[in-house]
NURO-275639 format. One record per residue (C-alpha): x, y, z; chain. Coordinates in nm, 4 decimals, decimal comma. Layout:
<pts>
+----------+----------+----------+-------+
!       px !       py !       pz ! kette !
+----------+----------+----------+-------+
!        X !        Y !        Z !     A !
...
+----------+----------+----------+-------+
</pts>
This chain:
<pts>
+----------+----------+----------+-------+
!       px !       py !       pz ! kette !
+----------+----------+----------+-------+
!   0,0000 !   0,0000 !   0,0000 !     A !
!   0,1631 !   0,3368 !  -0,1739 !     A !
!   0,2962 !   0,5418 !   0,1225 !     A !
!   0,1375 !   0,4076 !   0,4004 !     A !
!   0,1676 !   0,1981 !   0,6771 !     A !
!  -0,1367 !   0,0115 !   0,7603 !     A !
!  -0,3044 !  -0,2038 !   0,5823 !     A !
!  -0,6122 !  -0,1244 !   0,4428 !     A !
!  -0,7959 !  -0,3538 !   0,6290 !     A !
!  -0,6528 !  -0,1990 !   0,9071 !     A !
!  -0,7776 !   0,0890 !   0,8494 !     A !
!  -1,1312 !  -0,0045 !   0,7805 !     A !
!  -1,1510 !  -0,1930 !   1,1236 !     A !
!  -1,0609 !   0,1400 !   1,3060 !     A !
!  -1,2914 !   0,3566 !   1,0827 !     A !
!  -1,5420 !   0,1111 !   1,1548 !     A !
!  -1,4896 !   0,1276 !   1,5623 !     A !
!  -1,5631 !   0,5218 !   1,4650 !     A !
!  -1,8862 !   0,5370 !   1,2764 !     A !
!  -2,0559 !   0,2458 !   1,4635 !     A !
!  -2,0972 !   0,4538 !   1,7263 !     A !
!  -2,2634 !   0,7477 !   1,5015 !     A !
!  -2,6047 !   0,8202 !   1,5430 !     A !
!  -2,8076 !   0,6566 !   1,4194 !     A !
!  -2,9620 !   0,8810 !   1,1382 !     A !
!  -3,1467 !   0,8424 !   0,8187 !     A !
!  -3,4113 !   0,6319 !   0,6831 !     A !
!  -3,4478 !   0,3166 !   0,4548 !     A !
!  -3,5931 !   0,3863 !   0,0970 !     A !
!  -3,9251 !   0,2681 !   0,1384 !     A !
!  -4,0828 !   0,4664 !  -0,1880 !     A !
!  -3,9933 !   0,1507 !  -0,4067 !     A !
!  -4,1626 !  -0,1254 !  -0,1486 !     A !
!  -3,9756 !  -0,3699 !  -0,1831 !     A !
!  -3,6744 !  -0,1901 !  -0,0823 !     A !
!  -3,8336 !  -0,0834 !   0,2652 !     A !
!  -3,7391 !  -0,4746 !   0,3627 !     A !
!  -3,3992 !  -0,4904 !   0,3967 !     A !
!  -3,2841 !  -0,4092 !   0,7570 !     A !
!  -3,1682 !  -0,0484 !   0,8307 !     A !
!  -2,8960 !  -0,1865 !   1,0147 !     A !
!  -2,6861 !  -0,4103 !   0,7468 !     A !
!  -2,3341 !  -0,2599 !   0,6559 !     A !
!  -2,0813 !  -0,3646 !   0,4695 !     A !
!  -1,7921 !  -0,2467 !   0,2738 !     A !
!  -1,4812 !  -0,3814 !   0,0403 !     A !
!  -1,2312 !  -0,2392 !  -0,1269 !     A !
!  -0,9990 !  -0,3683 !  -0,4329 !     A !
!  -0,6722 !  -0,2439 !  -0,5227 !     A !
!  -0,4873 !  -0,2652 !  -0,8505 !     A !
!  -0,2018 !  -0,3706 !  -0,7361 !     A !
!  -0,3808 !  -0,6770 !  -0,5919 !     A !
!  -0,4569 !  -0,5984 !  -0,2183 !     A !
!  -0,8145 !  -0,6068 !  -0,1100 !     A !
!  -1,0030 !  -0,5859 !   0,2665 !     A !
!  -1,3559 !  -0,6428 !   0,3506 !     A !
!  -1,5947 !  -0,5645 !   0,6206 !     A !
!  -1,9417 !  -0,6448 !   0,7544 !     A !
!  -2,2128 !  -0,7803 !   0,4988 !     A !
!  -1,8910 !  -0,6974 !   0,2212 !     A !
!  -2,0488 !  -1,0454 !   0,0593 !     A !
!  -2,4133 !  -0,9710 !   0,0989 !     A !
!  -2,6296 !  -0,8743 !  -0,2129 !     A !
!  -2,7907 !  -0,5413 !  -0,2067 !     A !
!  -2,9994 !  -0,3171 !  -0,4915 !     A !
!  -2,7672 !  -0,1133 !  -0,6455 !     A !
!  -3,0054 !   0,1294 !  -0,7976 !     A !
!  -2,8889 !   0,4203 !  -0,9244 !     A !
!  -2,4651 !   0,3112 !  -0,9315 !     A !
!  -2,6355 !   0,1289 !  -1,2201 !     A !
!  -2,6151 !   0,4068 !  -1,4534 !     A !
!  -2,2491 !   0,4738 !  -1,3949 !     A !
!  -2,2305 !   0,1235 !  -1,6136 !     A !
!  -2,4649 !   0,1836 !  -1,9075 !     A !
!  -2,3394 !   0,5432 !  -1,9255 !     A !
!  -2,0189 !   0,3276 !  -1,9734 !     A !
!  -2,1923 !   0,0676 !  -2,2075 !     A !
!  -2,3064 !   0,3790 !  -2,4255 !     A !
!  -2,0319 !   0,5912 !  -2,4294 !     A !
!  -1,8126 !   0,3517 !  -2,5334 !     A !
!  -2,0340 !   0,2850 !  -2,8435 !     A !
!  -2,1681 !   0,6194 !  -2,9365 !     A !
!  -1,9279 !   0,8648 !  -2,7776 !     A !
!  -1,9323 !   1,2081 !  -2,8105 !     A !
!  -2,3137 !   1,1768 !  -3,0180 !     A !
!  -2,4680 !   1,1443 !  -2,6542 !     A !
!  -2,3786 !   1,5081 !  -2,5533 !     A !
!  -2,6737 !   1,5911 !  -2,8248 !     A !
!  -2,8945 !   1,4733 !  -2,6055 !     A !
!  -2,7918 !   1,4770 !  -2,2479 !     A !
!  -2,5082 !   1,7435 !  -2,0880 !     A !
!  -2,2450 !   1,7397 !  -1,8243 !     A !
!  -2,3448 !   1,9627 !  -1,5630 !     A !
!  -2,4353 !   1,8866 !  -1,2253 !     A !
!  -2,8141 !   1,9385 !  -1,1754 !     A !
!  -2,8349 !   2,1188 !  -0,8544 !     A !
!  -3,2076 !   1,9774 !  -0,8305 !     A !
!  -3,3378 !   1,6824 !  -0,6625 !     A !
!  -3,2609 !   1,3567 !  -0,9089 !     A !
!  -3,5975 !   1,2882 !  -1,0246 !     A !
!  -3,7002 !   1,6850 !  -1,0971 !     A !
!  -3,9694 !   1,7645 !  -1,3817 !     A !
!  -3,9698 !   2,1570 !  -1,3581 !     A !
!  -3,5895 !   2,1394 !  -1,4919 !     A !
!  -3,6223 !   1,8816 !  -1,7466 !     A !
!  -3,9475 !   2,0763 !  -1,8354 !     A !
!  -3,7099 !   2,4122 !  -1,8303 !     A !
!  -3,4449 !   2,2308 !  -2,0415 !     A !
!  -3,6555 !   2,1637 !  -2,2969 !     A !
!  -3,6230 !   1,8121 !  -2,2035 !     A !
!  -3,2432 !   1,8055 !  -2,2242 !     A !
!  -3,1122 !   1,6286 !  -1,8891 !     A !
!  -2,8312 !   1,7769 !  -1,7174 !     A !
!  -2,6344 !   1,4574 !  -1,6971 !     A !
!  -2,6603 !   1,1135 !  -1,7533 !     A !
!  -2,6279 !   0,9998 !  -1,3982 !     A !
!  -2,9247 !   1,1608 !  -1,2660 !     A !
!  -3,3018 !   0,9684 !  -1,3745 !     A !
!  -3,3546 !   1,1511 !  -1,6937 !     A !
!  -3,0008 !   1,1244 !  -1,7972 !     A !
!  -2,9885 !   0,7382 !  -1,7747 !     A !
!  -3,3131 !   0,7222 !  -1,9597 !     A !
!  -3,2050 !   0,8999 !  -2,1910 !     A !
!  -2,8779 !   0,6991 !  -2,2181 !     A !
!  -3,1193 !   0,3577 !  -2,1796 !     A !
!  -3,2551 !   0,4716 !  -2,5062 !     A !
!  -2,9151 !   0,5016 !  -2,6805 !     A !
!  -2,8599 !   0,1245 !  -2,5437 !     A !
!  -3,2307 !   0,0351 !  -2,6986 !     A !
!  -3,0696 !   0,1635 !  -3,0451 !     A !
!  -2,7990 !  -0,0321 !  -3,0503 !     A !
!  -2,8512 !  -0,3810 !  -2,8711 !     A !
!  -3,1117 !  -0,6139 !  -2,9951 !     A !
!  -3,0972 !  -0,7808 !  -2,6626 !     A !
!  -3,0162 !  -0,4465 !  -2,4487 !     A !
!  -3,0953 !  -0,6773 !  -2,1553 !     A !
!  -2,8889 !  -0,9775 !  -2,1959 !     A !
!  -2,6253 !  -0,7157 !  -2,3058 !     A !
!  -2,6083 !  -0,5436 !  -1,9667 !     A !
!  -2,5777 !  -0,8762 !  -1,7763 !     A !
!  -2,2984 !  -0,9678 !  -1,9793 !     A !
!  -2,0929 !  -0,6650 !  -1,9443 !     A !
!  -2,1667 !  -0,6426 !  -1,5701 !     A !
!  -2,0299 !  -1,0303 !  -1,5111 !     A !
!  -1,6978 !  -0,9564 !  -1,6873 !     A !
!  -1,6522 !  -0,6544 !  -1,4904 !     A !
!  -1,7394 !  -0,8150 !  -1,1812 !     A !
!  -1,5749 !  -1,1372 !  -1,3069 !     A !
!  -1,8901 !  -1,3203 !  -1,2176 !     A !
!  -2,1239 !  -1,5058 !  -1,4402 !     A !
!  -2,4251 !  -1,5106 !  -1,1818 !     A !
!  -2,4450 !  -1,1334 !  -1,1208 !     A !
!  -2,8372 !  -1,0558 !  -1,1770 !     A !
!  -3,1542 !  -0,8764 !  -1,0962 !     A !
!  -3,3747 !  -0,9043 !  -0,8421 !     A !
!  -3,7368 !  -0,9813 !  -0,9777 !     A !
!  -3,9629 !  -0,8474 !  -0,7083 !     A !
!  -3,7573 !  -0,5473 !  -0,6960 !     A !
!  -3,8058 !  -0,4528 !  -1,0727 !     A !
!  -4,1755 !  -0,5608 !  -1,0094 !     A !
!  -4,2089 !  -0,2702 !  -0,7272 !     A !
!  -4,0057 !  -0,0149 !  -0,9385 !     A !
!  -4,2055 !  -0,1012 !  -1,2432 !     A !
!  -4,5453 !  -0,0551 !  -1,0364 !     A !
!  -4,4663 !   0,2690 !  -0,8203 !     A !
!  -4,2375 !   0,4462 !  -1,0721 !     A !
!  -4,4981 !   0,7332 !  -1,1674 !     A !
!  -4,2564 !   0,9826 !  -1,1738 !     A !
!  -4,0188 !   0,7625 !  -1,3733 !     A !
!  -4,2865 !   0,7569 !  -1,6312 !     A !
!  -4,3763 !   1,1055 !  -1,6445 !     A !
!  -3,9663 !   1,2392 !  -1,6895 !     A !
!  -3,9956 !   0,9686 !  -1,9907 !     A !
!  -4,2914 !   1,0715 !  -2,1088 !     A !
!  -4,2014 !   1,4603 !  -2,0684 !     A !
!  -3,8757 !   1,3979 !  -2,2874 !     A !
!  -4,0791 !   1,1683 !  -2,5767 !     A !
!  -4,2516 !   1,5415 !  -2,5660 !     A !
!  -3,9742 !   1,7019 !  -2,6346 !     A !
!  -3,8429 !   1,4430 !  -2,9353 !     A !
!  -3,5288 !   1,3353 !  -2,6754 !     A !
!  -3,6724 !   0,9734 !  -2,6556 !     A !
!  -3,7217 !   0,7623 !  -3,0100 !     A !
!  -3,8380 !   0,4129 !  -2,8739 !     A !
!  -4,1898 !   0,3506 !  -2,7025 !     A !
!  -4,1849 !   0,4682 !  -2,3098 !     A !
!  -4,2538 !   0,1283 !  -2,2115 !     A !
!  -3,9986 !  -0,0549 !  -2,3756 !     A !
!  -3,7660 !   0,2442 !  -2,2470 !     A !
!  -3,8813 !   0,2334 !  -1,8620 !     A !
!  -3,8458 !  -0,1853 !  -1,8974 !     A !
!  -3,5096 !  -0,1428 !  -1,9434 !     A !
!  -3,4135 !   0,1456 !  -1,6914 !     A !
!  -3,6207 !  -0,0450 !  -1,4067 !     A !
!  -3,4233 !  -0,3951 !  -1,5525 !     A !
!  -3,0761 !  -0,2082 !  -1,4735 !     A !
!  -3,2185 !  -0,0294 !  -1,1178 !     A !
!  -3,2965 !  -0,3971 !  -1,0008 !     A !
!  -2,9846 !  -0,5536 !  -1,0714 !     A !
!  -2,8154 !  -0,7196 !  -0,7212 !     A !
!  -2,4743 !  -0,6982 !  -0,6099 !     A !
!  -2,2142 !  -0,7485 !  -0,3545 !     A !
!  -1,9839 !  -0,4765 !  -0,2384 !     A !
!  -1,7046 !  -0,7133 !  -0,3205 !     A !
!  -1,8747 !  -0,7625 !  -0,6906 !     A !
!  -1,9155 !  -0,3982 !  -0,6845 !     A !
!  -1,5343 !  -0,2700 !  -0,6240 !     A !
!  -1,4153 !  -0,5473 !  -0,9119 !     A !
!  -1,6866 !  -0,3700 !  -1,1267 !     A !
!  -1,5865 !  -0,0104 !  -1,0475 !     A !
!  -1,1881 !  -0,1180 !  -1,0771 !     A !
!  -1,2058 !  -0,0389 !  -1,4562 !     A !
!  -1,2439 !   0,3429 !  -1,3951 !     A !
!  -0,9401 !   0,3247 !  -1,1512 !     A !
!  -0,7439 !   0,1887 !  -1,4291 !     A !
!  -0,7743 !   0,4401 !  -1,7213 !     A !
!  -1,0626 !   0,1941 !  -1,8799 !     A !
!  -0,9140 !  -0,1318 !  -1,8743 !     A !
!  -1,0242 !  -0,4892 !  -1,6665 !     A !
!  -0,7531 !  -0,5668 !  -1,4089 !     A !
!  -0,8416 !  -0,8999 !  -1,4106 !     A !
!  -0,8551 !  -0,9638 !  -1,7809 !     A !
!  -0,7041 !  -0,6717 !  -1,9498 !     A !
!  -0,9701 !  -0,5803 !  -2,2040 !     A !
!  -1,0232 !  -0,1998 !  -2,2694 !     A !
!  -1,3636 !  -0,1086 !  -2,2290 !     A !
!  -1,2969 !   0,2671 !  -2,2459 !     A !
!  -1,0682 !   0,4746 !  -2,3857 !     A !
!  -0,8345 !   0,6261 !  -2,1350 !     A !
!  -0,9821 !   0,9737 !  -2,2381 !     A !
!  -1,3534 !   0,8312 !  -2,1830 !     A !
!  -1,2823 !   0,6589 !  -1,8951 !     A !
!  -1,1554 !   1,0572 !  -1,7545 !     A !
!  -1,4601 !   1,1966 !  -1,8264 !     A !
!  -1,6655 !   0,9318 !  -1,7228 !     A !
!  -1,4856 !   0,9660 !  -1,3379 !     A !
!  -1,4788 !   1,3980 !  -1,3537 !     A !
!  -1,9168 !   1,2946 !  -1,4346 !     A !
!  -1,8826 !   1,1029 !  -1,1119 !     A !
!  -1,6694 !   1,3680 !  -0,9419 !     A !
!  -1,9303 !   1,6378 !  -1,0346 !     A !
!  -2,3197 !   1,4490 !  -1,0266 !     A !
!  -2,2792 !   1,1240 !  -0,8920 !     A !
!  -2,4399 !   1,2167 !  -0,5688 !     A !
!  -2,7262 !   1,4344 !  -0,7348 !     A !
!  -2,7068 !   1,7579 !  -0,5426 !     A !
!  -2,4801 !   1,6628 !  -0,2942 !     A !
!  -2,1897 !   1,6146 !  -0,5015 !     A !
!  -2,0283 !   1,8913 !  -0,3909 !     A !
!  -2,0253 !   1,7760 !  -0,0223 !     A !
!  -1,8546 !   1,4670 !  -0,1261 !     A !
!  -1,5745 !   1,5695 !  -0,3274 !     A !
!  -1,5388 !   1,8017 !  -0,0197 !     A !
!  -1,5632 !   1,5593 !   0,2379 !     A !
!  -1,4511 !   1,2328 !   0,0547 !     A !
!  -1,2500 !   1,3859 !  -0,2630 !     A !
!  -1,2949 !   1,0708 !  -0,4999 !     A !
!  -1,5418 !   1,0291 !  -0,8047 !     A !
!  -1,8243 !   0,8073 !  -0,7450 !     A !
!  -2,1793 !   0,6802 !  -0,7356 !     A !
!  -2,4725 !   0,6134 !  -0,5000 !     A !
!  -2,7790 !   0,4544 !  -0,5140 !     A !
!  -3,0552 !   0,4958 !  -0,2790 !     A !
!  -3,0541 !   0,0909 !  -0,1908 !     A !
!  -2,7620 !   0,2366 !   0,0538 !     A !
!  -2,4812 !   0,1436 !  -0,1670 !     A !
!  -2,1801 !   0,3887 !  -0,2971 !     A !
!  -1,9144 !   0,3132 !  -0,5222 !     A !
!  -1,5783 !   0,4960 !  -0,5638 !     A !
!  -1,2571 !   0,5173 !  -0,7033 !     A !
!  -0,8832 !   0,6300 !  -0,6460 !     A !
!  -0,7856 !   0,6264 !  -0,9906 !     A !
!  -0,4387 !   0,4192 !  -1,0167 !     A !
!  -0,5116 !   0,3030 !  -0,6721 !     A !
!  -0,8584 !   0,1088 !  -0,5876 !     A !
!  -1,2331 !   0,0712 !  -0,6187 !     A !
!  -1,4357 !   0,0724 !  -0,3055 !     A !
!  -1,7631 !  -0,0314 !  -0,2494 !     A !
!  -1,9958 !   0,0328 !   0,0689 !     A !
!  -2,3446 !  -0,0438 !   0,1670 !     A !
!  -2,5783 !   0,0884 !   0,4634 !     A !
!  -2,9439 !   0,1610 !   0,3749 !     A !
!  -3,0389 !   0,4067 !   0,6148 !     A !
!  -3,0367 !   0,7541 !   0,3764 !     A !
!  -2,9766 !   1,1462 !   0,4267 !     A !
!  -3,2432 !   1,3888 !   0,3019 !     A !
!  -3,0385 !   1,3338 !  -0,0247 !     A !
!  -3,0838 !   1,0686 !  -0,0644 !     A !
!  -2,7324 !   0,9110 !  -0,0228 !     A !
!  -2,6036 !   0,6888 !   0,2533 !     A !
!  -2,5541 !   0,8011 !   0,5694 !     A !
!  -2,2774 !   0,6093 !   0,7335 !     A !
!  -2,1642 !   0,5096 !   0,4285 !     A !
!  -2,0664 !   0,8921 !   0,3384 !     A !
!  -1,9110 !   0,9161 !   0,6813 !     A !
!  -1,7326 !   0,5809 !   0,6347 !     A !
!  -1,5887 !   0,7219 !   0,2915 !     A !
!  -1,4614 !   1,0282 !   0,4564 !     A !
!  -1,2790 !   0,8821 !   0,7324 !     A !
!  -1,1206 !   0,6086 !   0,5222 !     A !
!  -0,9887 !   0,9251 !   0,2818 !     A !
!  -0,8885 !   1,1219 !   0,5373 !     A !
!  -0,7307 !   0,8312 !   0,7965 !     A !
!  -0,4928 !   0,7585 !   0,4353 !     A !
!  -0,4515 !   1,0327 !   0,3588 !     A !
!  -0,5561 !   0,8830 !  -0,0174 !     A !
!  -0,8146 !   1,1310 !  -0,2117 !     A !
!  -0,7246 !   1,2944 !  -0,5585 !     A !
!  -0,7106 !   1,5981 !  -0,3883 !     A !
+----------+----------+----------+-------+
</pts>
């Protein structure tokens, strides 16, 4: 471990001693049913290096809904095959809004801000829809060879709730088909953006899936380039700058590394040229974004001294 002394797992067991004795804030997402199950109290966290070193924590092995870190991989999926065409239909700027807002979209003329906020990533599900006659099948396959797991999947009852309760889903869809910014059928569109919202992983699957963006687009394990080094740049400064919808700002401040959350509890980050880390607690700020896994985050950062900053 690159100018330090302690091992990383090390230094998750005394971050750990820290936040466990946090309040205990925030609530479980309970607007998509199904996810109001899962116990409030589950945490877990891993974290995989390039250079081979990995520690784990907790439920680091347990599935969870990974939601909205979804879109970070078919933003990745897309941009890869379409490049710089998407920026036609979807920009780069934070949003400053709440994830799911209408009156900007409506403002925008049904441009979304970025692809990693709802609008954005259907949007970008539509691009997928173009190009893949199986978009599904597609996305399971690229998410097992990043993960380097062939039974990586979705959840069933969990794309059953989101496909049931996702009104507002339907109506930023249906708002940008308004606008000419959607060209397949809403359904087929929301089908696929619910598919990629229920997909299940482990934090440990997680990290090995995020590893790729700490390594200038390329699998560790296998080697394969799945982005450009100059896509794989922009696709972290996205992460840097919306990947926690508008509270971004507070964790490049706090944390100082590009990532994603998803409002199952999980968040996935990475130290370019250094690691992917993945953590999961379900309980949720006002944002929207995990809790103790944002203080978690911070302390691991700060106790290595390790942020891009």
């Amino acid at each position: 471990m690159t100018g330090m002394k302690k091992t990383y797992q090390e230094v998750f067991e005394e971050v750990y001693e820290e936040v466990e004795y946090l309040p205990k804030q925030g609530t479980v997402a309970d607007y998509i049913p199904e996810l109001g199950t899962v116990s409030e109290n589950r945490f877990g966290v891993y974290l995989a290096s390039l250079d081979g070193e990995y520690a784990a924590l907790g439920d680091a092995y347990e599935k969870f809904s990974i939601q909205s870190i979804s879109k970070v991989f078919t933003f990745a999926m897309a941009f890869d095959v379409f490049g710089g065409d998407l920026w036609m239909r979807v920009g780069v700027e934070p949003s400053g809004d709440p994830f799911n807002s209408l009156a900007q979209l409506e403002y925008e003329n049904g441009i979304p801000r970025n692809p990693l906020i709802n609008a954005g990533a259907l949007v970008i599900a539509d691009f997928l829809l173009s190009h893949f006659e199986h978009p599904r099948e597609a996305f399971l396959r690229f998410l097992r060879k990043l993960g380097n797991n062939p039974d990586i999947d979705y959840n069933p009852k969990v794309f059953e709730s989101e496909k049931t309760f996702g009104y507002r889903n339907a109506a930023l869809v249906n708002l940008m088909k308004s606008f000419g910014n959607i060209t397949h059928p809403v359904a087929e569109v929301l089908d696929f953006y619910f598919f990629q919202c229920a997909i299940e992983m482990t934090c440990q699957e997680l990290a090995t899936s995020f590893l790729p963006f700490a390594n200038h687009g390329v699998i560790p394990h296998s080697g394969e380039r799945i982005l450009t080094a100059s896509r794989a740049k922009r696709l972290n400064a996205l992460m840097l700058t919306c990947g926690f919808y508008d509270e971004a700002g507070q964790f490049s401040f706090k944390v100082g590394l590009p990532g994603k959350s998803g409002v199952g509890g999980g968040i996935a980050a990475v130290h370019p040229d250094y690691y992917a880390v993945a953590v999961w607690s379900p309980r949720l700020n006002k944002k929207g974004n995990s809790y103790l896994g944002m203080n978690f985050l911070e302390r691991l950062t700060t106790k290595t001294g390790m942020s891009i900053f």
